[in-house]
C-alpha positions as CSV (number, residue, x, y, z in Angstrom):
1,X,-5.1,-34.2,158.1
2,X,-3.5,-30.7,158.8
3,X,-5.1,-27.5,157.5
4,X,-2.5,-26.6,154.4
5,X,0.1,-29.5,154.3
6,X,2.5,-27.0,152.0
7,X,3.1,-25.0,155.1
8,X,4.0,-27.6,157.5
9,X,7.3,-27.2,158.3
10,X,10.2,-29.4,158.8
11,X,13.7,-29.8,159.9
12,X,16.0,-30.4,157.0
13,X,19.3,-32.9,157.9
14,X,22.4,-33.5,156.2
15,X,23.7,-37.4,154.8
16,X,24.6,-38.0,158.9
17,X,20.8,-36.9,159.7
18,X,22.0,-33.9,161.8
19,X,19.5,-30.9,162.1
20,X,20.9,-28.4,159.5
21,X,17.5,-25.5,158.6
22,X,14.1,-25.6,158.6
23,X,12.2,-25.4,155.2
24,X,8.3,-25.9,154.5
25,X,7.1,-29.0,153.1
26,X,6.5,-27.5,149.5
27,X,10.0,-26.3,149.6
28,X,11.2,-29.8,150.8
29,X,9.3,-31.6,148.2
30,X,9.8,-29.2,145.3
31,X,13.7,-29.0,146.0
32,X,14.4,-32.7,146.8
33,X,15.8,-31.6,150.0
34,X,17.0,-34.2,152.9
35,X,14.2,-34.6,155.8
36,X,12.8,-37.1,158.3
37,X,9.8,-39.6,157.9
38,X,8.3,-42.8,159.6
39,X,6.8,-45.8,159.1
40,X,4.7,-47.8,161.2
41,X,3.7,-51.5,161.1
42,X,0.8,-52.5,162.8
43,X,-0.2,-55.8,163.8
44,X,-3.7,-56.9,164.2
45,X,-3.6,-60.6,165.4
46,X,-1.2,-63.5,165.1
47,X,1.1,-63.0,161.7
48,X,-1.4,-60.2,160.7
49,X,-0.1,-56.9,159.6
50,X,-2.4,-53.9,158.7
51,X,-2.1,-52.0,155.6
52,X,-3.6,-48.9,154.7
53,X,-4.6,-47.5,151.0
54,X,-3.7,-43.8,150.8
55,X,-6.9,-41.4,150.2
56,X,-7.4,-39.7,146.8
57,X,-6.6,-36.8,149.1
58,X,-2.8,-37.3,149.4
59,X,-0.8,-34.8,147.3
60,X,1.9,-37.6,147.3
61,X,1.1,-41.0,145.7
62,X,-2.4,-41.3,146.7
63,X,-4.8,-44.7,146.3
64,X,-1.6,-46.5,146.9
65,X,-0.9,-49.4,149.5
66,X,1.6,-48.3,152.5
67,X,2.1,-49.1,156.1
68,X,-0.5,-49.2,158.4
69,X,0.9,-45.4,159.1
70,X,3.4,-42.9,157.9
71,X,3.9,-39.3,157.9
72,X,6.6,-36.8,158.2
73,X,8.7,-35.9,161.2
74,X,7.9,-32.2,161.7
75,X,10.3,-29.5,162.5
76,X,11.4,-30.1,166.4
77,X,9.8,-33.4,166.8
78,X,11.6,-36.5,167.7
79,X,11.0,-39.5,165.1
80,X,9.1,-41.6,168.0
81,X,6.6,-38.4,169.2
82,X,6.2,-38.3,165.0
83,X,4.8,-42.2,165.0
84,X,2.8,-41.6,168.0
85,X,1.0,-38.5,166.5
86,X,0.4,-40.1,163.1
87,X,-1.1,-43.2,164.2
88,X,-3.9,-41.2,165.9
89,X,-3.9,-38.4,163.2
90,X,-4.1,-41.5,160.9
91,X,-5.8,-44.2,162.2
92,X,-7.3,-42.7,165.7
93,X,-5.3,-45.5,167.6
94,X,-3.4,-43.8,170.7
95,X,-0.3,-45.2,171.6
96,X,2.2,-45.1,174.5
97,X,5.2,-44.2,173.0
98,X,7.0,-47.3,175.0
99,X,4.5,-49.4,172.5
100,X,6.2,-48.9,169.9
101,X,9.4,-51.0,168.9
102,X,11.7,-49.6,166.3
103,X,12.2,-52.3,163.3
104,X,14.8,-50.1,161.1
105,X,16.4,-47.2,160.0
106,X,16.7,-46.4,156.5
107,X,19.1,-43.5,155.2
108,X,17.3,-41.2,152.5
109,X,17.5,-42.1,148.9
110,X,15.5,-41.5,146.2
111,X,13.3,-45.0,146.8
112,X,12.6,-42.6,150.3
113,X,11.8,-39.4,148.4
114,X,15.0,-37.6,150.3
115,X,13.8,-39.0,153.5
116,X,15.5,-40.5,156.5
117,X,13.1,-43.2,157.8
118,X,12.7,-44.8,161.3
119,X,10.2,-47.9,160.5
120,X,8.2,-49.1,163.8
121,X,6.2,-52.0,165.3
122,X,3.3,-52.6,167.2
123,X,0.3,-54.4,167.9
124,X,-3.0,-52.9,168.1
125,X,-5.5,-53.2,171.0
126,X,-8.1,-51.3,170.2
127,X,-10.6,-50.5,166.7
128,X,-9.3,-48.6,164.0
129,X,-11.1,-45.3,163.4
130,X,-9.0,-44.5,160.0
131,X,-9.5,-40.5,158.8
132,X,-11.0,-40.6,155.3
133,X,-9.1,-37.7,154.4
134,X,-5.7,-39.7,154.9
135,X,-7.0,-43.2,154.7
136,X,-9.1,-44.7,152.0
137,X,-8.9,-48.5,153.3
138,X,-7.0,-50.9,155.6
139,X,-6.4,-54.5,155.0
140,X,-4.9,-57.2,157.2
141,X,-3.0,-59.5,155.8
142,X,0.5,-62.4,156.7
143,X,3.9,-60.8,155.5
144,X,3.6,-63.3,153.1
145,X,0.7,-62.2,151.8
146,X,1.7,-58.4,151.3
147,X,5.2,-60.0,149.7
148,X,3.3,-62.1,146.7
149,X,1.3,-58.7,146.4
150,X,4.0,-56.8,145.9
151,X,5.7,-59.1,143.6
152,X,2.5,-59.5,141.7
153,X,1.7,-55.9,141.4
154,X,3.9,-53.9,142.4
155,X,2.3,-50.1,141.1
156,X,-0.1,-50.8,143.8
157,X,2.4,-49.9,146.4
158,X,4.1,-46.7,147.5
159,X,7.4,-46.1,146.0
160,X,8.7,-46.2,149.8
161,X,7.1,-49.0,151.1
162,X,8.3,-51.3,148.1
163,X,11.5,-50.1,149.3
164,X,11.2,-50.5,153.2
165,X,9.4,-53.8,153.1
166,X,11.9,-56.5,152.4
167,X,14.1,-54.8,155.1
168,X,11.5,-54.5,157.5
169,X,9.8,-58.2,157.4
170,X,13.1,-59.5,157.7
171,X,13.1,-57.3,161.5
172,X,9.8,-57.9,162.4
173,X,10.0,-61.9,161.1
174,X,12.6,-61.6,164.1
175,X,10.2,-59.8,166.5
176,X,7.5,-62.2,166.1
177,X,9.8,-65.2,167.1
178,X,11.8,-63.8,169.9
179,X,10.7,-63.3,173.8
180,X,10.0,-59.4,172.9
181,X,6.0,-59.2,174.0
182,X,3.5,-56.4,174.7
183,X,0.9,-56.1,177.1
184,X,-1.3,-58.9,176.1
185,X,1.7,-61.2,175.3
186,X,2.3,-61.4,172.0
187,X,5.2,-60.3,169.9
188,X,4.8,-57.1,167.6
């Protein structure tokens, strides 16, 4: 986790998602202003999908169930180089950016907090290492499972990710039963 999140800065974007400022995360937050975020769905092992529980830590939403990763797009940064960055920042996992497939784009709405969201895929080769100060927990579990969850109790998930999901597992429902494989053969 970065030094002092409030200064990070990022590139605001119109309702087309064109580049129009720069404005520091407190500013973007506290103003409701239009910015860029991703999302990325990890997959652990056949029809397995990691989750993560935010750390107490988070000023946004914290002990709350989310993607395996998400973060903001900072200021100059492409949404890809963003999901690259925060699934090691996150997680420790180093990807190739050619690893990742993109499931989605979402536009912003207030379900996103103001932000644009690119949602990805992968699968994961290699042992978590998740920072404490972003990630309290992971789980694994079948999109199923994470749907009945959600339906059963739904404050236990980020405000985003109850929004993103249905979209999403439709996508990566696709993914898993189409030709598109990684490295070790198996769809994201």
């Amino acid at each position: 986790m970065k030094g002092d999140i409030g200064e990070e800065i990022f590139d605001l974007v119109d309702r087309a998602d064109r580049v129009v400022g720069k404005a520091s995360r407190r500013s973007v937050h506290k103003n409701k202003l239009l910015h860029r975020a991703v999302h990325v769905f990890i997959r652990s092992g056949p029809e397995r999908w990691i989750l993560q529980k935010r750390s107490s830590q988070k000023d946004e939403e914290p002990l709350l169930w989310t993607t395996s990763c998400s973060g903001h797009v900072d200021s100059g940064e492409t949404y890809l180089a963003a999901a690259v960055r925060e699934t090691k920042e996150e997680l420790g996992l180093t990807l190739e950016p050619s690893e990742l497939i993109e499931v989605f784009r979402s536009s912003a709405c207030r379900e996103t907090a103001n932000e644009f969201v690119r949602v990805y895929a992968c699968s994961c080769k290699d042992d978590l290492s998740p920072d404490p100060l972003e990630v309290l927990a992971t789980r694994e579990l079948t999109l199923a499972e994470i749907e009945e969850e959600m339906e059963g109790s739904p404050e236990a998930f980020c405000n985003s990710f109850r929004h993103l999901f249905p979209f999403a597992r439709k996508r990566m429902k696709s993914y898993i039963s189409s030709n598109c494989s990684d490295s070790d053969g198996r769809s994201p």
